[in-house]
Every structure is written in C-alpha cells, then in structure tokens.
PAZA-461168 format. One record per residue (C-alpha): residue number from 1; residue in one letter; z, x, y. Coordinates in steps of 0.001 Angstrom, whole numbers, plus 524288, in hexadecimal, padded with zeros to 5 digits. Layout:
- NUM, A, Z, X, Y .
...
This chain:
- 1, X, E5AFD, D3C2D, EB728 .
- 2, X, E4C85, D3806, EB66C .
- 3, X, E4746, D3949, EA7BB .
- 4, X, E3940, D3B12, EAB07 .
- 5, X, E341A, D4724, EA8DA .
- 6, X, E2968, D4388, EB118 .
- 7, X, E255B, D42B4, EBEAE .
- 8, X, E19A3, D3D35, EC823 .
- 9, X, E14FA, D454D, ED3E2 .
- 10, X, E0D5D, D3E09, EDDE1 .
- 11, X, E05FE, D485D, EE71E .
- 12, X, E0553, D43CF, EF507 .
- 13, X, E0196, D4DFA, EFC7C .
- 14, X, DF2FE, D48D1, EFE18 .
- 15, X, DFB43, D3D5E, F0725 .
- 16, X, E07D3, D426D, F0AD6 .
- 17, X, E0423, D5109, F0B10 .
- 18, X, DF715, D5155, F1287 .
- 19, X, DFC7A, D46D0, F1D70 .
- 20, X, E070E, D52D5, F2255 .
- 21, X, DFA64, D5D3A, F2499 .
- 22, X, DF585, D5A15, F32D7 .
- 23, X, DE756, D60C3, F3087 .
- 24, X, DDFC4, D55DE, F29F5 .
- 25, X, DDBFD, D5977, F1D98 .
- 26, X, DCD18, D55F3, F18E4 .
- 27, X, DCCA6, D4BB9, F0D79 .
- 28, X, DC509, D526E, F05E6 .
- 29, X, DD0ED, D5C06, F04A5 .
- 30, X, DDBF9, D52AF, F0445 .
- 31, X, DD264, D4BFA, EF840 .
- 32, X, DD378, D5946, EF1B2 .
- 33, X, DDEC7, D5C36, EF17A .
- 34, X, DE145, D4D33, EEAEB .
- 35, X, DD649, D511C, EE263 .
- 36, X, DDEC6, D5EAE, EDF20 .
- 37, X, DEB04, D5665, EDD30 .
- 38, X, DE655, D4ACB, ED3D8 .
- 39, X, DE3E9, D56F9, ECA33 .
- 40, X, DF18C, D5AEA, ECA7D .
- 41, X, DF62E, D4FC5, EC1CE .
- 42, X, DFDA3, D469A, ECC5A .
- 43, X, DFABB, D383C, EC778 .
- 44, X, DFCA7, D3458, ED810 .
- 45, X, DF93A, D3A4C, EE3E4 .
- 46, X, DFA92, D35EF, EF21B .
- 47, X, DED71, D3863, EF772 .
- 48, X, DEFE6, D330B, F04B1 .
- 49, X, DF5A2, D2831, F0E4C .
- 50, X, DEDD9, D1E8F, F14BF .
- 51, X, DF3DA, D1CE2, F21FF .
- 52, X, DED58, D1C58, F2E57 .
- 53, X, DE465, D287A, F3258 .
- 54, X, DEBBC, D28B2, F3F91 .
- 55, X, DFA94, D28CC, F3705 .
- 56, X, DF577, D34DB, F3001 .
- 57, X, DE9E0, D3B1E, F315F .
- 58, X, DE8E7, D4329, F265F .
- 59, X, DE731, D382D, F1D46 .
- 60, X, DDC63, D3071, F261B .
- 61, X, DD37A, D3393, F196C .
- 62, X, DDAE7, D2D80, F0F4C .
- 63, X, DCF74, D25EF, F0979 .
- 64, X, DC5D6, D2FFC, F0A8B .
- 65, X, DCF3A, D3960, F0256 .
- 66, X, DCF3C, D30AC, EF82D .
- 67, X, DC0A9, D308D, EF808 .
- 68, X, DC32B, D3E6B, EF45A .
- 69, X, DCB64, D3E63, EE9E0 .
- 70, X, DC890, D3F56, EDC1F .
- 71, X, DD0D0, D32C8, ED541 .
- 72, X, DD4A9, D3655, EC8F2 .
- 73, X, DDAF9, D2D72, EBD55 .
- 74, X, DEA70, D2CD4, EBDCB .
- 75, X, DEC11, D32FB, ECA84 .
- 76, X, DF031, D283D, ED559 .
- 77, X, DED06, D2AAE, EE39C .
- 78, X, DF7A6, D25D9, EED5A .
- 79, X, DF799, D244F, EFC32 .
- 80, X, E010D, D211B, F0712 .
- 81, X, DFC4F, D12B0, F0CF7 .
- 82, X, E0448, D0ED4, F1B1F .
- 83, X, DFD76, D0132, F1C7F .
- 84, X, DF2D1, CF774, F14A8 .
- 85, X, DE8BC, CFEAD, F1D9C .
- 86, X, DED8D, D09D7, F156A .
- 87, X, DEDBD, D050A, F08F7 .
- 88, X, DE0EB, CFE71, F0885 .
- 89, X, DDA70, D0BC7, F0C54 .
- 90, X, DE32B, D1158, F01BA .
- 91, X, DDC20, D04FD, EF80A .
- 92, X, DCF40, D073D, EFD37 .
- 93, X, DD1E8, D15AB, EF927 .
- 94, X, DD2BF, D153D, EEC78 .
- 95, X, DE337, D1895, EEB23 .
- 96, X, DEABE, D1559, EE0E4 .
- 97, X, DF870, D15BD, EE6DA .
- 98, X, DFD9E, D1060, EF49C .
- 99, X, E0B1B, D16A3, EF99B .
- 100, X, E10CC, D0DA4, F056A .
- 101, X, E186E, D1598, F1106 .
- 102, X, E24D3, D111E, F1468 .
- 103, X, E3136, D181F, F19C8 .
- 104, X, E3E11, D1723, F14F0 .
- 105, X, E42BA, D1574, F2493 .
- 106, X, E3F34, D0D52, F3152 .
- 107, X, E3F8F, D1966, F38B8 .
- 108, X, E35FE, D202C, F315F .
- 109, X, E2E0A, D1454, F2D79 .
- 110, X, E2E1C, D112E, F3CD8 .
- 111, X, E2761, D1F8C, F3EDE .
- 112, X, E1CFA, D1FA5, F3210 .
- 113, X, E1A1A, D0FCF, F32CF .
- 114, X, E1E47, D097A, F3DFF .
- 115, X, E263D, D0039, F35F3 .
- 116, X, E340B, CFFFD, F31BA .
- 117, X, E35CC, D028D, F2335 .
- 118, X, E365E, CF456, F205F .
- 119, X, E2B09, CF00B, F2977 .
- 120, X, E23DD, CFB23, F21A8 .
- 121, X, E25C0, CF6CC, F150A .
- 122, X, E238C, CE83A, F1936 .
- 123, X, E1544, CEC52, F1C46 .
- 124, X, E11E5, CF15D, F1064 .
- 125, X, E1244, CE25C, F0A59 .
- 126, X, E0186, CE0D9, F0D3F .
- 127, X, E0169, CEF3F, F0810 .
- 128, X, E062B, CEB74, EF94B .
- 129, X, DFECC, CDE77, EFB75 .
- 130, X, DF1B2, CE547, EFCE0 .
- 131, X, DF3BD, CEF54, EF3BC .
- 132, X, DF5AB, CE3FF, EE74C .
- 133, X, DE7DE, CE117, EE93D .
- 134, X, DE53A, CEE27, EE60F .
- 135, X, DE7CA, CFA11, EDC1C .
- 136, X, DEFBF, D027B, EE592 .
- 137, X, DFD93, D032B, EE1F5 .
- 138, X, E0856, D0216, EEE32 .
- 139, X, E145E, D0B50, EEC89 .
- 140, X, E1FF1, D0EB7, EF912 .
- 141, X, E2471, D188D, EFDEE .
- 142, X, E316E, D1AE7, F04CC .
- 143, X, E302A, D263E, F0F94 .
- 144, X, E3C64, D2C4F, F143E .
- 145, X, E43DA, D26DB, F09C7 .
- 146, X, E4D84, D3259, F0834 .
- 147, X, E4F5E, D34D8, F17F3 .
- 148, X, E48E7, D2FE4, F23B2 .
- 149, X, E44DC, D3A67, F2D5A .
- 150, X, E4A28, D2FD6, F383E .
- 151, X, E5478, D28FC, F31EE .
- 152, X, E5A04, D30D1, F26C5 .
- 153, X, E5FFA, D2DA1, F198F .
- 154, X, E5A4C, D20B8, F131E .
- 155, X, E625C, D1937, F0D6F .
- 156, X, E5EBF, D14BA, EFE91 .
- 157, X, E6262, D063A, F0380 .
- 158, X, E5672, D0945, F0B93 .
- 159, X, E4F70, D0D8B, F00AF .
- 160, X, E52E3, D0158, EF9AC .
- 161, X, E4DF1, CF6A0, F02CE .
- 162, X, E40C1, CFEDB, F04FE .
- 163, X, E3E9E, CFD5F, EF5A0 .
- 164, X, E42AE, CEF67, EF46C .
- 165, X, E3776, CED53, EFF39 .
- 166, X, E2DCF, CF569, EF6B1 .
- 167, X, E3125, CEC69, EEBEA .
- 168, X, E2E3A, CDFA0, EF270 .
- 169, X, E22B1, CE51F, EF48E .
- 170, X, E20C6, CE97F, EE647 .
- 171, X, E201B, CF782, EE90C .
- 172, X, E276A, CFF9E, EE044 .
- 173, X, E21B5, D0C41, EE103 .
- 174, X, E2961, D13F2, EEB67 .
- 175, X, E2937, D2277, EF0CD .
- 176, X, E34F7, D28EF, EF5DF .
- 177, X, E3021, D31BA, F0016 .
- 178, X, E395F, D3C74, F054B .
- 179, X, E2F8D, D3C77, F10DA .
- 180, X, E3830, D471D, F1B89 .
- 181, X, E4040, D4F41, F0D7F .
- 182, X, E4D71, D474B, F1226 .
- 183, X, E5100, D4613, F03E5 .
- 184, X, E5A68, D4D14, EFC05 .
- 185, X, E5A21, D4D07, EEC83 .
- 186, X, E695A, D4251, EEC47 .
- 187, X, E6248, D39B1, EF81F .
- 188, X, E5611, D39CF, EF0B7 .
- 189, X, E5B2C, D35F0, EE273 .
- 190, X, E665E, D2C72, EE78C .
- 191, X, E596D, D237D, EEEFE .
- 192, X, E50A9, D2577, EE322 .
- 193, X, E5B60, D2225, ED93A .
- 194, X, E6069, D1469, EDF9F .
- 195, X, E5193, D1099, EE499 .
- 196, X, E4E48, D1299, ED52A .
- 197, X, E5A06, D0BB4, ED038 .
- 198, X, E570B, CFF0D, EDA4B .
- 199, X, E498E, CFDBB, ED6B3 .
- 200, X, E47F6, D03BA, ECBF2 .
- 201, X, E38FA, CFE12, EC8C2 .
- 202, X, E34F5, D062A, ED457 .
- 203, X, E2E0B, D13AA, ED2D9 .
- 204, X, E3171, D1CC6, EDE97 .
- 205, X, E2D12, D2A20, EDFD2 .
- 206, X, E3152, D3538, EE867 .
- 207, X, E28E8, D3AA8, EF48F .
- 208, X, E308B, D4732, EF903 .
- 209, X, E2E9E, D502F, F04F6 .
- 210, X, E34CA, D5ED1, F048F .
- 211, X, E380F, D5EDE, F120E .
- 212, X, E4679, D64D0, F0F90 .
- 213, X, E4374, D6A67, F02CC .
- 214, X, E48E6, D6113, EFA19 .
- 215, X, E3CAE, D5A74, EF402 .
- 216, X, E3DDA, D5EC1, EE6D2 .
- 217, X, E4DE2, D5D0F, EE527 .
- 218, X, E49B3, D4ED5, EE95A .
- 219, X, E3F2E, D4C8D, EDE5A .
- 220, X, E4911, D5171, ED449 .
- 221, X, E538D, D48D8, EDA41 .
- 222, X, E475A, D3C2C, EDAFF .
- 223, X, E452F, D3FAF, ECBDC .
- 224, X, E524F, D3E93, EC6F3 .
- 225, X, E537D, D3257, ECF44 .
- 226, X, E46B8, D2CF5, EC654 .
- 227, X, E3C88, D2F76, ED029 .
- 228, X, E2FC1, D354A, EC71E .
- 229, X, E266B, D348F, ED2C0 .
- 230, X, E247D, D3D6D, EDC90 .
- 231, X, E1B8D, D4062, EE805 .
- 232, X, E17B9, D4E73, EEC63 .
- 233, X, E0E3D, D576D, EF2FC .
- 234, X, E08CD, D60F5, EF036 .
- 235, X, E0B7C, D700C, EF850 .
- 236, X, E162A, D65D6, EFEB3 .
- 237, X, E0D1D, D60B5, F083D .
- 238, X, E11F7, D5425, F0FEB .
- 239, X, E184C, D4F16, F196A .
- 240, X, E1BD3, D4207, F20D8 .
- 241, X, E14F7, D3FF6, F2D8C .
- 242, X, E1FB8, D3653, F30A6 .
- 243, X, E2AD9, D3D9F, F2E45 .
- 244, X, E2F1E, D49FB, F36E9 .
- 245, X, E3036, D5632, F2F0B .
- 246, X, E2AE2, D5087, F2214 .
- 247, X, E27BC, D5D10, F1B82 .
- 248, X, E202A, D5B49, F0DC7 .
- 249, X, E20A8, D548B, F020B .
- 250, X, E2633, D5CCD, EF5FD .
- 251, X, E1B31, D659C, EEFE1 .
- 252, X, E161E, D5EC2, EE4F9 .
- 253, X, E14D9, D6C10, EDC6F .
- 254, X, E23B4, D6DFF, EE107 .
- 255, X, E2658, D6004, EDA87 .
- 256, X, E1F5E, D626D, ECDC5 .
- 257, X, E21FA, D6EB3, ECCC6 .
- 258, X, E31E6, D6B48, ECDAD .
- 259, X, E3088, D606E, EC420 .
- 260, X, E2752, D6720, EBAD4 .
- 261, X, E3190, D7272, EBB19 .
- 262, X, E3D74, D66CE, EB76D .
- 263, X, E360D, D6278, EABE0 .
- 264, X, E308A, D570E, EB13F .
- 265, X, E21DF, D53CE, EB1D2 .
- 266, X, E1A1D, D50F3, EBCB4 .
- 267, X, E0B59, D5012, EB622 .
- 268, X, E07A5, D5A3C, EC1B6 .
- 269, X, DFF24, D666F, EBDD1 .
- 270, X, E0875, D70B4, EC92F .
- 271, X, DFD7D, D7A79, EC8EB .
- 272, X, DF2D7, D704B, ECE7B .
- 273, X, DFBD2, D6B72, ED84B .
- 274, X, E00A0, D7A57, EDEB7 .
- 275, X, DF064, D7B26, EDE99 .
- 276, X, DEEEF, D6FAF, EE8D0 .
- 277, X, DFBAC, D7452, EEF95 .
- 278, X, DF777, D8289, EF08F .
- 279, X, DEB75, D7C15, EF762 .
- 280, X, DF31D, D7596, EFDD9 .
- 281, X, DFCB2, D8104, F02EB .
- 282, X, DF120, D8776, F077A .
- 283, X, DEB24, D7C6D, F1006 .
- 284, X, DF60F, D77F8, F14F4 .
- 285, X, E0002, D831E, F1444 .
- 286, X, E0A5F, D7DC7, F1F84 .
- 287, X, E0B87, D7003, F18C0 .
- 288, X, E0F45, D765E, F0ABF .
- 289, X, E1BF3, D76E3, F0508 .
- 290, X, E1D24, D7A93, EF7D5 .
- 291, X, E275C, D7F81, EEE55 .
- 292, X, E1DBC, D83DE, EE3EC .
- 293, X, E1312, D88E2, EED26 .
- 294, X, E1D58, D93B5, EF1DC .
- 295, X, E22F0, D96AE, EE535 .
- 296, X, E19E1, D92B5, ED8E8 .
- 297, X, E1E16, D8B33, ECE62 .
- 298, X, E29EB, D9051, EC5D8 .
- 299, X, E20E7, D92D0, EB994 .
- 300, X, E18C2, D9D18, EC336 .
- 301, X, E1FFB, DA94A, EBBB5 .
- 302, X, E1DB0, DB670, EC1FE .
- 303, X, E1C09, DC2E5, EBD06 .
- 304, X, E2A7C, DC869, EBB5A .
- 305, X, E2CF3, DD98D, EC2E3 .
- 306, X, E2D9F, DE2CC, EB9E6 .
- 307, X, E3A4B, DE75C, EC016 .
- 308, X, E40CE, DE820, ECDBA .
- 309, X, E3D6A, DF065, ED761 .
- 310, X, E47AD, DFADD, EDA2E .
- 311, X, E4903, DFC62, EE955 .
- 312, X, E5020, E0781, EEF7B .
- 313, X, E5B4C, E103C, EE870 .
C-alpha cells in the first residue's frame, strides 16, 4: 500500500480536452480558461500539443495561446510534441515540459504515426538531442498501454522493452495512458507494480479515460501500486482522435474530490476547479461527463423534511 498521503494532479484538458470539441475554440478563451486553472493550485498543466495544424486543427494556435497566458511561479506548462518541428515551436514558446507520443502497439502507432512502435520511438533520438541544448524537460508516454482498440491486451513484456528503449534514451519520466478505458483496476496494478519494480528510478504517472466507467477504481488501484501522479480534466472533457470511441478523460473534480474524501491530499482548491468545469458544462454541455457536476460534493449537506408525507389511507 502506497504511504503517501499525497498526490499530484496534472490538468490536461487545455490539450487533451479541447482537441475532442470540433468547433474551434478562440485562443483568447482556451488562454482563459488556463488562466482560470493556474489559480486552482495544480503545479502542471497541459496547455496544448504542437502537432501539425492539418493533424488537429483545434490546436493550430498553440503558440499564440501561450502568448495569452499569465505564467506564474511553480506552475509548469506541458504540451504534447509529435516531431523536432514540434518541439522547437514548443522551445520557442516558452514551455517548460515536453511529453513525446508513442503507442504501446504497431497497429495503433501505424494509425496515429505512421511508424511501428519501435520506428516511433527510434525517431525521437534528434528529439532528446535538441532538447539538451535547452531548458525543456523530455518525458514518454505510453498510449494504449492497458488495451489496444486494434489489438487488445498488452502484454507487460511489451511494456518492458518500450521502457528499456526510453532508458537508452535517458527518459525516465513516463505516462501510462488508458487512452480507449480498456483497463480494469487487477490489469492496471499488476503493469504498474512490475514496470515499478524493473525500473524502479523511473517516475510514471497515470493518464486515465472513463470510457467504461472505471476511471476512478483504476487511480485507487495506480495508488496502491505507488503511482502519486495523475493526469485529469476537468468536466471530463477529452478524447483520442486516434482511437474509435475514446470517450473522456476522468473529471479532474471527480479525482480530487475521491482522493480528498480517502484522506489523501491533492494541493487542489475543489471549489475553483467545479467553477471552470461549470463553465465548462455550459459551453460545451455534450462533451461533459462529470460525477460531481450531477451530484455535488459529499460535504454539500441538505436541509433534512420535517417528516414524511402521508399519501393515501
């Protein structure tokens, strides 16, 4: 069981939220809503991805949203880079944090970057090269990792020889994205718990979609594993554009509000964050899925009935 009474929410749903919405949101609103979200307490936030306008077109204005944002002191800003075209924009921008894209099968990896998983990861070699000569740190990501859409289950041996290729290139900062909800909480933990125990110098994190419900059940089951960093969004917005029926990340006020309610701290202030999601439910009402949006937190007491209502004889 994990001893840390203490947790790290990254909110993504600048990047991964606002890429599932089809009407292109201005970037003076996307900026806002960053600007809304830095003053909620997260120390990172995944502002956007810099990928080709033609890939997705919602985040064509990646630079000029940063332009917009108000930087603050201890709060890193983190984007999604596909190439070194991407992550010299993502430089020239001003970000703190790089995350590289890579897919825990060929089949999937075939569809998202025309490259086998291998051939993927063997291109990111000028990516870490150009990034030394500059402050941007380079973490990985794993996509699919608990089930692939195309090919299934994925095997941890998998999992294994994708990490040992991270750590050649002396990455070892890795998300474990749930990307289509495939997960379940004994899949989950059994991954997390031999990845941890092989490299155990590595810091992974946990990037989990609710598509079947069982979001939560796998953050508790990533926890106890040792996982203390998470990635959410908030009113549940998200969604993979590269995976069929990828429904949305877990709602970040779902997350903190489940481990706030187990004790365990998450440095979030709840009531800020249902602000920008009730915003959120509002503009974008069809995208949102949230727990706590439909029923409150469980400290909103109501006032108790007098008595029951007697009806009929």
């Amino acid at each position: 069981m994990n001893s840390l009474k203490e947790i790290t929410v990254t909110e993504v749903c600048p990047r991964d939220g606002f890429q599932s919405i089809p009407e292109i949101i201005p970037a003076e609103e996307k900026a806002a809503y960053i600007n809304r979200m830095i003053e909620c307490g997260f120390k990172q936030i995944e502002v956007t991805s810099f990928v080709h306008p033609k890939a997705v077109p919602q985040l064509k204005d990646a630079s000029e949203v940063l332009q917009l944002v108000n930087r603050k002191p201890g709060v890193k800003l983190r984007a999604l880079i596909p190439n070194l075209r991407g992550l010299d924009r993502a430089i020239d921008a001003g970000i703190d944090k790089v995350k590289l894209m890579l897919s825990a099968t060929d089949s999937h990896s075939r569809h998202n970057a025309n490259a086998t998983t291998f051939e993927a990861i063997k291109g990111f070699e000028p990516l870490v090269q150009r990034a030394a000569d500059s402050p941007v740190h380079v973490g990985g990501s794993i996509s699919v990792a608990f089930g692939c859409p195309y090919e299934g289950d994925v095997p941890v041996e998998r999992h294994i020889e994708i990490t040992k290729r991270y750590e050649q290139l002396g990455i070892t900062d890795i998300s474990l994205a749930d990307t289509t909800g495939m997960a379940n909480p004994v899949k989950l933990k059994r991954i997390v718990e031999v990845l941890k125990e092989t490299f155990p110098h590595f810091r992974f994190s946990l990037h989990l979609h609710n598509t079947r419900g069982m979001a939560f059940a796998n953050a508790v089951a990533g926890y106890e594993a040792g996982i203390v960093d998470f990635d959410s969004s908030a009113a549940g917005l998200g969604g993979c554009p590269y995976a069929p029926n990828a429904s949305g990340n877990i709602a970040t006020e779902d997350l903190v509000h489940g481990f706030e309610e187990m004790g365990i701290n998450t440095g979030i202030n709840l009531d800020r964050v249902l602000e920008v999601a009730k915003l959120l439910q509002q503009r974008f009402p069809v995208q949102s899925d949230s727990f706590i949006l439909k029923a409150g937190k469980c400290s909103d007491l109501h006032i108790a009935p007098s008595g029951q209502v007697k009806i009929g004889d």
